[in-house]
C-alpha positions in Angstrom: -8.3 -21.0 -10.5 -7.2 -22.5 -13.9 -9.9 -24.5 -13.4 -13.0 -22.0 -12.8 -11.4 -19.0 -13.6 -15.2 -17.2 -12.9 -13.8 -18.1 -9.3 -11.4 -15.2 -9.1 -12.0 -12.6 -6.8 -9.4 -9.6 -7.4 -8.1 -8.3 -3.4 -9.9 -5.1 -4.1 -13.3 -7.0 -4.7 -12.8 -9.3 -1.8 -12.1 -5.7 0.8 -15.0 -4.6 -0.8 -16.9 -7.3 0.3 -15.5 -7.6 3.1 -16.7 -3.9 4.0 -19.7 -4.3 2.6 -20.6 -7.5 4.8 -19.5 -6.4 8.1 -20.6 -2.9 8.1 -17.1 -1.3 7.7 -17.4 2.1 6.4 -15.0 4.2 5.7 -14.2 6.1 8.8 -13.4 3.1 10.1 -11.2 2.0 7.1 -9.5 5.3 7.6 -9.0 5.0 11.2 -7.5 1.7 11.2 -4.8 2.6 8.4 -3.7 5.9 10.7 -2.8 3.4 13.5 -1.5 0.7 11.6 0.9 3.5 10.1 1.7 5.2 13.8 2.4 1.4 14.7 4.4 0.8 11.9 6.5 4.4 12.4 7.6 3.6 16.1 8.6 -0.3 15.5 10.6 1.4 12.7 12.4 3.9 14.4 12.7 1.4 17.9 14.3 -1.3 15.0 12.3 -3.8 15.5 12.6 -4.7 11.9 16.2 -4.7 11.6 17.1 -7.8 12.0 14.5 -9.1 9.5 15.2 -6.6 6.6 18.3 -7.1 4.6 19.6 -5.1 2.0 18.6 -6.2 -1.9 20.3 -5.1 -4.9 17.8 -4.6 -8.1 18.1 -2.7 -10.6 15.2 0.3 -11.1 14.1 1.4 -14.8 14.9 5.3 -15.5 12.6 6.4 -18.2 14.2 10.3 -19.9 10.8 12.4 -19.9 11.7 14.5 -23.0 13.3 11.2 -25.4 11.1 8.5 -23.6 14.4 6.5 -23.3 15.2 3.8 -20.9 18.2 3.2 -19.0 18.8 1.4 -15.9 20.6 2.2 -12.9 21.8 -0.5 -9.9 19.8 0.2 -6.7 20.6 -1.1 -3.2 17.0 -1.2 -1.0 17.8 -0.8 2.7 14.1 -0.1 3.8 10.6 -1.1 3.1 9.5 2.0 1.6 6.0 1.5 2.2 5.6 2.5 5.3 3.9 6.2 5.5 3.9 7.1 9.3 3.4 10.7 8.9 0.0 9.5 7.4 -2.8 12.2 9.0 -6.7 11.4 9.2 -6.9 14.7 7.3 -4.8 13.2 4.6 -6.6 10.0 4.3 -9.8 11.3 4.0 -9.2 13.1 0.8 -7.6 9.8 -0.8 -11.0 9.1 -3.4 -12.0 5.3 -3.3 -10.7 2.5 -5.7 -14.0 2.1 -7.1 -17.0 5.2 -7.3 -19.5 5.0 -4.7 -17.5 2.4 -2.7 -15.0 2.9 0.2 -12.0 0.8 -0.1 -8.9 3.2 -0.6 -5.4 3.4 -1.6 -5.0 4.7 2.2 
């Protein structure tokens, strides 16, 4: 990339394309994130995972709404915390796409 940075492709573009190419609309997008979430929920609460996760201590930036200070405060993360399995199809399909008229979401 250093070398032809006109190269880059952002992940956002490239799922666009991807879309784009293969005829993926949106419903489709949609319908594949609600399983991939259901799947995600029932190896979580089976533990599959729980021999592969280990705890990390970081610390996490608190920012004081009213003075705009920082402070920081130890954190241990047990989880992945991205995982959303009570994701519905209702709720997906109001999440707006990344970019206007296209379909790649946050979902």
């Amino acid at each position: 990339m250093a070398m032809k940075p006109e190269m880059y492709m952002s992940m956002l573009d490239t799922a666009e394309v991807v879309a784009e190419r293969y005829k993926i609309g949106r419903d489709k997008q949609d319908e594949y994130s609600l399983e991939c979430q259901r799947r995600v929920g029932a190896a979580l609460q089976a533990g599959r995972f729980n021999d592969e996760i280990v705890p990390f201590t970081t610390k996490m930036a608190l920012v004081n709404k009213d003075t705009k200070e920082v402070t920081f405060e130890q954190v241990t993360l047990t989880k992945d915390e991205g995982p959303r399995p009570e994701t519905t199809a209702e709720g997906l399909a109001r999440i707006k796409p990344v970019f206007e008229g296209k379909t790649i979401s946050a979902g």
